[in-house]
C-alpha positions in Angstrom: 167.0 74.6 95.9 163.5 76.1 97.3 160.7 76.4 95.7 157.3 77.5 96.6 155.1 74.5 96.3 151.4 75.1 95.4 150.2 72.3 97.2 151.8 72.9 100.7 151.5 76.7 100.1 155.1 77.0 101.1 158.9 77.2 100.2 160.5 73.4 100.3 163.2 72.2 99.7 163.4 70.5 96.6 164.4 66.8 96.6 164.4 64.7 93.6 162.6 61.5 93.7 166.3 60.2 91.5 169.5 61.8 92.9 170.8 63.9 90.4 167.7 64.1 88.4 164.6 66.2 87.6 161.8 65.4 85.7 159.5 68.2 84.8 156.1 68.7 82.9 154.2 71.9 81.7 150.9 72.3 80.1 152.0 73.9 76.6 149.9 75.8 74.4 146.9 75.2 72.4 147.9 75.5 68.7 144.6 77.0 67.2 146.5 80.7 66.9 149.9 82.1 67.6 150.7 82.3 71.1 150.4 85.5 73.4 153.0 87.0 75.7 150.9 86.1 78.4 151.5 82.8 78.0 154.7 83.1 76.9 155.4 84.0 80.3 154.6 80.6 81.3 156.4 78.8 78.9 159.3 81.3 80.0 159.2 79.8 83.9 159.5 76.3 82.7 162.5 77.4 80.6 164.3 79.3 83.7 163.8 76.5 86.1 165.1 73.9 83.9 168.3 75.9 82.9 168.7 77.0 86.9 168.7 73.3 87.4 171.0 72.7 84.9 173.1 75.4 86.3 173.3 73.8 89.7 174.2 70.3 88.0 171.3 68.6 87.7 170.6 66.4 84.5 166.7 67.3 83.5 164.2 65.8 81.3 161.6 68.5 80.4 158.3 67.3 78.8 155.6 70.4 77.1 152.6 69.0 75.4 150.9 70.6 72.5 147.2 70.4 72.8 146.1 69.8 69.1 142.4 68.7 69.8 140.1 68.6 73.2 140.5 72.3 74.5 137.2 73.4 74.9 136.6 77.2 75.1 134.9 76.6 78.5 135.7 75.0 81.8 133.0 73.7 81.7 133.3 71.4 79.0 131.2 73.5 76.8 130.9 75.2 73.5 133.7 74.4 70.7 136.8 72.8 71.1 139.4 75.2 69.7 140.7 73.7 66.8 137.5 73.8 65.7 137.0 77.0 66.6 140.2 78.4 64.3 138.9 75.8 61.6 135.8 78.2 61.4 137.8 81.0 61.6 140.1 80.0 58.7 137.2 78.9 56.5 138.5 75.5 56.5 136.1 72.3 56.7 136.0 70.4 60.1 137.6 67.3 59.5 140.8 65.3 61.9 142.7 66.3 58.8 142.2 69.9 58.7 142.4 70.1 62.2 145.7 68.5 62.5 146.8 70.9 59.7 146.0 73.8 61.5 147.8 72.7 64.5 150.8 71.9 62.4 150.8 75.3 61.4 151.0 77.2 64.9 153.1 74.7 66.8 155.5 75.4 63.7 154.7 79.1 65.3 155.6 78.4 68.4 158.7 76.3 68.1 159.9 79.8 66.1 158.9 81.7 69.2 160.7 79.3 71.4 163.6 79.8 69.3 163.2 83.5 69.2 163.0 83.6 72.8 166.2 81.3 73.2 163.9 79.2 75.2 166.0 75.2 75.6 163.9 73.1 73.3 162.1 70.3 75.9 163.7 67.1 75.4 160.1 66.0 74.5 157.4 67.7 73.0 154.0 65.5 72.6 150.8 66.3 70.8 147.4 65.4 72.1 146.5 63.7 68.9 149.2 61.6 68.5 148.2 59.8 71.9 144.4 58.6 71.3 144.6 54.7 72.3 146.5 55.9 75.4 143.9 58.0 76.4 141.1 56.1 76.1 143.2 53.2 78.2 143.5 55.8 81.0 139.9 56.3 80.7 139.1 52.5 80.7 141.3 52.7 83.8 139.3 55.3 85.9 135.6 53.6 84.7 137.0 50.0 85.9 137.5 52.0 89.1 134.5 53.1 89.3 135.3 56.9 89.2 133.1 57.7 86.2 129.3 57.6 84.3 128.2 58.5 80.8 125.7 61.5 79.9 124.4 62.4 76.8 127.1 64.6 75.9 130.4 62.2 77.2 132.0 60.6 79.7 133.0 62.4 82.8 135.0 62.0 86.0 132.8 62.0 89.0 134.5 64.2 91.8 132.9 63.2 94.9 134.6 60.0 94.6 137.8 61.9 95.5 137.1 63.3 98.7 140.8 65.5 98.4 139.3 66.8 95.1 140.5 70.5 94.6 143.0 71.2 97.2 145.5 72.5 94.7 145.5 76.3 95.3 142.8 76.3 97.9 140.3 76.1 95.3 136.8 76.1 97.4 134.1 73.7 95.4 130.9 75.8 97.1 133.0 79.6 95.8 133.5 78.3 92.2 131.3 80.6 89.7 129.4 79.2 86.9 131.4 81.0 84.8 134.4 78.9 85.4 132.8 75.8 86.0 129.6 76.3 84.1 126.2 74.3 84.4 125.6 71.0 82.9 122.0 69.5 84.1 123.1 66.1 83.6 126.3 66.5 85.4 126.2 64.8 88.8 128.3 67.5 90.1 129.3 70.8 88.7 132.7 69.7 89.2 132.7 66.9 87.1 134.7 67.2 84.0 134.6 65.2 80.4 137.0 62.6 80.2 135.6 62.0 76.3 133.5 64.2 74.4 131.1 62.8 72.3 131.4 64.1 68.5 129.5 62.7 65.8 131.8 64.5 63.1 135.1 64.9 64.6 136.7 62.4 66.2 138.1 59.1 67.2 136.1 55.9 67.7 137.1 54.9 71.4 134.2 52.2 73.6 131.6 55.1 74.4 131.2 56.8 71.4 132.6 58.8 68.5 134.4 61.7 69.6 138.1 63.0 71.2 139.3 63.0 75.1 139.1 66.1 77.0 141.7 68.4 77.5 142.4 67.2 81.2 143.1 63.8 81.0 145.6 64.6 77.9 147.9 66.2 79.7 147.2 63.2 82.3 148.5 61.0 79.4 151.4 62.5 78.2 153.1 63.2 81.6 152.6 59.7 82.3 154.2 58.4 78.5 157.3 60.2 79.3 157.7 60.8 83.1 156.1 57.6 84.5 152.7 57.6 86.8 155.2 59.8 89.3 157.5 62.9 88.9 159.4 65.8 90.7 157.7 69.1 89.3 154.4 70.3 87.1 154.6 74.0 86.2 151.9 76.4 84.7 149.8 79.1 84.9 148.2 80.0 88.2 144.5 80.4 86.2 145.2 76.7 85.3 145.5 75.4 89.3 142.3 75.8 90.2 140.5 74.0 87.0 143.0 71.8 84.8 145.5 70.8 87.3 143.3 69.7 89.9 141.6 67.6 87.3 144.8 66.2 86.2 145.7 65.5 89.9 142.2 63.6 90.2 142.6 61.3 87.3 146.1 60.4 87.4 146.0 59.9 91.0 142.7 57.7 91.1 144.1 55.6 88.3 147.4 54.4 89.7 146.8 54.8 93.1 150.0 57.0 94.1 151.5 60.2 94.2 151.2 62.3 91.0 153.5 65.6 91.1 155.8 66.2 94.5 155.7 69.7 93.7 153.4 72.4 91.8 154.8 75.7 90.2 152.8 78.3 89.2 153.6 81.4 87.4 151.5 84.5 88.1 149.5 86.2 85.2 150.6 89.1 82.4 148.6 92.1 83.2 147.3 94.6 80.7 145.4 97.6 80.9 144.5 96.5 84.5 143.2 92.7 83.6 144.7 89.5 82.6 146.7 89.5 79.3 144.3 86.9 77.2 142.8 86.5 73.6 139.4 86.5 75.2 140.1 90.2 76.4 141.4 91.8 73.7 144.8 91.6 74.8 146.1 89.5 71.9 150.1 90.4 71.7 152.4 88.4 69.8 156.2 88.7 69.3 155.2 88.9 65.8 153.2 92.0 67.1 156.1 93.5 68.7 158.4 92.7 66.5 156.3 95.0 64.3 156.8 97.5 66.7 160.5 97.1 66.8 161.0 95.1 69.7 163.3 91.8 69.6 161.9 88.9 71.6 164.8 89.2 73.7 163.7 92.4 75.3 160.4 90.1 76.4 162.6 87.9 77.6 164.7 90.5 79.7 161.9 91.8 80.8 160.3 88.9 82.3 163.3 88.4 84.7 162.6 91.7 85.9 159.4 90.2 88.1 159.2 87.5 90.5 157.3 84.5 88.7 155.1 84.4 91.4 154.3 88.3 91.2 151.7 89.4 88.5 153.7 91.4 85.7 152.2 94.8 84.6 152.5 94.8 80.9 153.1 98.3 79.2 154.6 99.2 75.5 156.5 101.8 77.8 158.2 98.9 80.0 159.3 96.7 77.3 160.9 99.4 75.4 162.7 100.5 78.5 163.4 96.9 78.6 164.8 96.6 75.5 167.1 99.7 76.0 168.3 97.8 78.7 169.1 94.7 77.0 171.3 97.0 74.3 173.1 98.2 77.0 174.3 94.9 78.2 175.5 94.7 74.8 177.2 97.4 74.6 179.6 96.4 77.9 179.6 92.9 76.6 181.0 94.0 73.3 183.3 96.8 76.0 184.2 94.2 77.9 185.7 92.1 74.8 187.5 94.6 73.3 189.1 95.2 76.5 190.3 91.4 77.4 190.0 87.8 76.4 187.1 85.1 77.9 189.8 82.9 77.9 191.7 84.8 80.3 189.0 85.5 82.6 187.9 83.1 85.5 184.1 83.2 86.8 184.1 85.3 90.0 183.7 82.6 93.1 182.3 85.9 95.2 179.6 86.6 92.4 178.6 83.4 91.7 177.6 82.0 95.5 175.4 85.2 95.2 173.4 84.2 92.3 173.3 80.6 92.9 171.6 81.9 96.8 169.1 84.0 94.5 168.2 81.2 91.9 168.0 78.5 94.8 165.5 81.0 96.6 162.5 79.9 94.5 164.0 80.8 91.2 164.5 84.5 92.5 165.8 85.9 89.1 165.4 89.5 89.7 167.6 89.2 92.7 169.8 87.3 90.4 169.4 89.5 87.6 170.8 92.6 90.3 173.6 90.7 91.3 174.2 90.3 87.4 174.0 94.2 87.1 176.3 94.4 90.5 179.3 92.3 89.0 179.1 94.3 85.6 179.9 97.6 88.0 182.4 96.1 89.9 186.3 96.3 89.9 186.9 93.2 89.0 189.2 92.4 85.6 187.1 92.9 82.4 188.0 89.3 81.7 186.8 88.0 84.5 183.7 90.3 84.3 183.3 88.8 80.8 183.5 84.4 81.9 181.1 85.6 84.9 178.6 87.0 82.5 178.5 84.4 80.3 178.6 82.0 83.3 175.5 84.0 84.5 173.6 83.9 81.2 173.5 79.9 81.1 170.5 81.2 83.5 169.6 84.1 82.0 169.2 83.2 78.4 170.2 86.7 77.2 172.6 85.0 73.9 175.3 87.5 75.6 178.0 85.0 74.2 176.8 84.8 70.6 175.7 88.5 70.6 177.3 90.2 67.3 177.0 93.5 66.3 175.9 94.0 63.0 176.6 96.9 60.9 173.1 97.7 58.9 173.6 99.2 55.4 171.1 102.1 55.0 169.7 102.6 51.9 168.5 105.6 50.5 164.8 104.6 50.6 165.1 103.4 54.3 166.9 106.3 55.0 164.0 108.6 53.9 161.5 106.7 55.5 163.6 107.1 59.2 163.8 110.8 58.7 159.9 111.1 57.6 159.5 108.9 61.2 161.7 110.8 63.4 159.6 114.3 62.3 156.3 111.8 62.7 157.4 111.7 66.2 158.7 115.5 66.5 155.8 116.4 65.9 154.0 113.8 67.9 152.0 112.2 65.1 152.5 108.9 66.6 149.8 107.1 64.2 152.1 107.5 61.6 155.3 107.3 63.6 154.1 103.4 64.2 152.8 103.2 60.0 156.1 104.2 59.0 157.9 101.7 61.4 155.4 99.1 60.0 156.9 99.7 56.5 160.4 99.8 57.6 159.7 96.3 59.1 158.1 95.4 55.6 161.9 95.9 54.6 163.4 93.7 57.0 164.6 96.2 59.5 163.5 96.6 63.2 163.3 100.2 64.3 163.6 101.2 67.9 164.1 104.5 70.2 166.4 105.7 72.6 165.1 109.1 73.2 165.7 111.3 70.4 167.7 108.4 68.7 166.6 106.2 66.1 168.6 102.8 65.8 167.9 100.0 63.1 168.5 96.6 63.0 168.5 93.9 60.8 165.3 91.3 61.3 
């Protein structure tokens, strides 16, 4: 296996620090609101690596935090942290318990998204509250060290004591904006970051002061609870490499002394309209919000192995229907291909599966991978061995294609009236209530979706 590593800027290849053995940690979401497709893009490369490295034999132990506290809204360790900030917006009162609530609430949301997605559950997934004392140890650590100092505000990590500070990404101290980094008077250096936040009314009690760690050193902590001061691969975002993983980098390696992370993934960002897919821009899409528009989360999915991780993905509602049209017809010649022969029968093609195993060991190349999927489907081999290769394929593609069932849906009288009064909605090309009346069919449990003049329902 190759794979492009952030820190060398360059393909390696990838050697486990255990024979046999990968561990792997990604920064997961923050669970103050349902999660966006942008960053379930993210959470989607960690999923595809792990199952390509399953694929190829490997045994892997797969950590994703949930930040439940310490996410401020700036990277510069300003303004609210965000559970506060959906606290305010749910007309809650700020309190740990409230707080904790909250998060309950959305990481509930996301493990049905992760579900929905058919995303492997991580073997481990921590949440920033539940690892306080641990923090402020790690802390304790880097002040005995001598690698921080105390302002009015918190406790921070001072980043001229690392003279490799911020070589993840080529990230360029002097070219960093404000508006990343922001401005703190006190600060020593811009580039310092809060290790501890001081909080007079939410909080922990910890040696400095009432308040909760920051969002850096948390994931710092959890890696190291699960994976040990030294592991084989940390994935995330590319808008997180230049900020939050050179921080974690910083602390964990000034505490222990070692090597952190051999190598650094980073997926390349959702783009919408022209701009980054994020809440802050408007660009807050959901699979709740597509589902509303009759699109299963699978058709996200499929759509995602369509680009290169390390390629920015143009977002339209145009693409992921044509995605999703896509998807169906897989279906379709999976279902084809069963009534035509048995799995049992069938033996996975040796010729088709050296050529995906090339493409998924070429830095997870999945739309290479996905086109030799497409290739086999079209070729003369038997329909049972066409059907074993697929579902040989799909232990890396994560398309369900072995559990896929059609369902026959039972239309009633009232649905059926409401699909006619849409397909004239769309005739005509009233497409404000084309999307109303697809709204209300999904009130009744039924996801709508087009195939050019064709209308076809399915069950939730």
């Amino acid at each position: 296996m190759k794979l492009y590593n952030s820190l060398s800027k360059q393909k390696e290849d990838f050697t486990p620090i255990h024979p046999g053995q990968v561990e792997m940690y990604h920064c997961g979401p923050t669970v103050y609101d349902y999660v966006h497709i942008g960053n379930l893009r993210s959470f989607l490369l960690a999923d595809f690596l792990r199952r390509s490295f399953e694929y190829l034999g490997y045994e892997v132990n797969q950590v994703m935090n949930i930040t439940d506290v310490g996410h401020l809204v700036s990277d510069g360790d300003e303004g609210d942290d965000k559970m506060t900030k959906a606290l305010k917006r749910e007309g809650k009162e700020i309190s740990v318990e409230n707080m904790l609530a909250v998060g309950t609430k959305y990481a509930e949301a996301f493990r049905a998204d992760i579900n929905a997605l058919n995303m492997l559950v991580p073997q481990h997934i921590p949440r920033a509250s539940e690892y306080i004392k641990q923090n402020i140890e790690l802390i304790h650590t880097l002040e005995e060290k001598g690698y921080t100092y105390t302002i009015s505000d918190g406790v921070y990590f001072d980043t001229s004591k690392m003279p490799e500070y911020g070589k993840l990404g080529g990230l360029v101290l002097e070219n960093e904006t404000e508006s990343r980094i922001g401005t703190n008077n006190e600060k020593q250096h811009q580039a310092d970051f809060a290790l501890w936040k001081f909080d007079n009314n939410l909080g922990w009690d910890s040696p400095w002061g009432h308040g909760f760690p920051g969002w850096h050193i948390e994931c710092s902590t959890m890696s190291r609870a699960f994976l040990g001061d030294h592991f084989d691969i940390h994935t995330g975002g590319i808008d997180n490499a230049p900020i939050h993983h050179n921080n974690e980098i910083a602390q964990s390696t000034c505490a222990t002394g070692g090597q952190f992370v051999n190598y650094w993934l980073h997926g390349a960002m959702l783009n919408f309209g022209g701009a980054k897919l994020s809440k802050s821009t408007g660009g807050n899409i959901t699979l709740r919000s597509l589902e509303e528009k009759g699109i299963v989360p699978l058709a996200y999915r499929y759509m995602t192995l369509q680009t290169h991780y390390r390629s920015p993905m143009n977002f339209s509602f145009e693409g992921l229907e044509a995605a999703q049209r896509g998807l169906e017809k897989i279906y379709r010649d999976i279902i084809k291909l069963r009534n035509d022969a048995d799995a049992i029968h069938g033996t996975v093609s040796g010729n088709f599966r050296t050529q995906f195993t090339a493409k998924i060991e070429d830095d997870l190349n999945l739309p290479q991978a996905l086109a030799v999927f497409h290739d086999m489907l079209k070729s003369d081999i038997s329909s049972a061995d066409k059907l074993v290769t697929a579902y040989d394929f799909d232990q890396v593609l994560g398309l369900r294609l072995e559990t896929y069932q059609e369902t026959e849906v039972q239309i009633s009288n009232e649905l059926q009236e409401l699909l006619d009064q849409r397909k004239r909605a769309r005739e005509n090309k009233d497409f404000a209530l084309s999307d109303d009346l697809r709204a209300r069919i999904a009130d009744m449990g039924y996801i709508v979706s087009d195939n050019n003049d064709e209308q076809r329902v399915d069950k939730k």
